[in-house]
N, C-alpha and C positions, 0 to 999 in steps of 0.2 A: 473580661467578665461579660457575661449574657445575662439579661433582666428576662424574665420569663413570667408569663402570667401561669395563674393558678393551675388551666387545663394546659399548660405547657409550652404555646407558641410563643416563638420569642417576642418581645416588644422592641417596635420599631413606629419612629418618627411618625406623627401622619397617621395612625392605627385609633378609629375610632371604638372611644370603647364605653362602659358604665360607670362611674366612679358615684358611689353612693346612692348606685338604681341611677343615674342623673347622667344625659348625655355627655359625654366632653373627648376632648381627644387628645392626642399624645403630642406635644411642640418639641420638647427634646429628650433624649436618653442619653445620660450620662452613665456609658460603663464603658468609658478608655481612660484607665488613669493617667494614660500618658497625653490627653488629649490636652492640652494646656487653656483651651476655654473651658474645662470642664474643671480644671484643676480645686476650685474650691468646693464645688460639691462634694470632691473627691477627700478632701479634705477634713469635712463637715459633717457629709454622713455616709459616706463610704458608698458614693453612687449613688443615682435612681431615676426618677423621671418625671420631669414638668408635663402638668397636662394642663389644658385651658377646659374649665369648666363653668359657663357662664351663667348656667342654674345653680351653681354651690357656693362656690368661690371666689371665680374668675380664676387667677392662674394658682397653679396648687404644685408644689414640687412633693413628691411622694418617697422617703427614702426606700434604698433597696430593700432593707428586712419589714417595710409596712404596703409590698404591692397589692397582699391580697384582698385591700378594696378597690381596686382595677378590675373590670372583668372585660375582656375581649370580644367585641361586636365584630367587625371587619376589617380590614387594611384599606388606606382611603386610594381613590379611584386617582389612578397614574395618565 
């Protein structure tokens, strides 16, 4: 499975993005159900993706059918 934000790019680790207008970034993406660290999200809501958000939340996991309040800023610097 591929998690994809709203204009399309996929979501990946490390991808700073908006969550709520509110900086935060992506810590992990769960879409391998076979990935057996991920196996409870998998479980629970059918994938998605932790982000740390330390103006909102702190850490926030977002399931797969509620990404589209993620919006994509840039891929973080390798």
């Amino acid at each position: 499975m591929v998690l994809r934000y709203q204009s399309g790019e996929e979501i990946k680790n490390g991808d700073l993005v908006l969550f709520h207008r509110e900086e935060a970034k992506v810590e992990f993406v769960a879409s391998d159900p076979d990935d057996s660290a991920m196996a409870w999200y998998f479980q629970e809501y059918g994938g998605g993706v932790m982000i740390d958000d330390p103006n909102v939340s702190g850490r926030t996991f977002i399931p797969a059918g509620h990404l589209e309040d993620l919006e994509f800023v840039s891929r973080a610097a390798m």
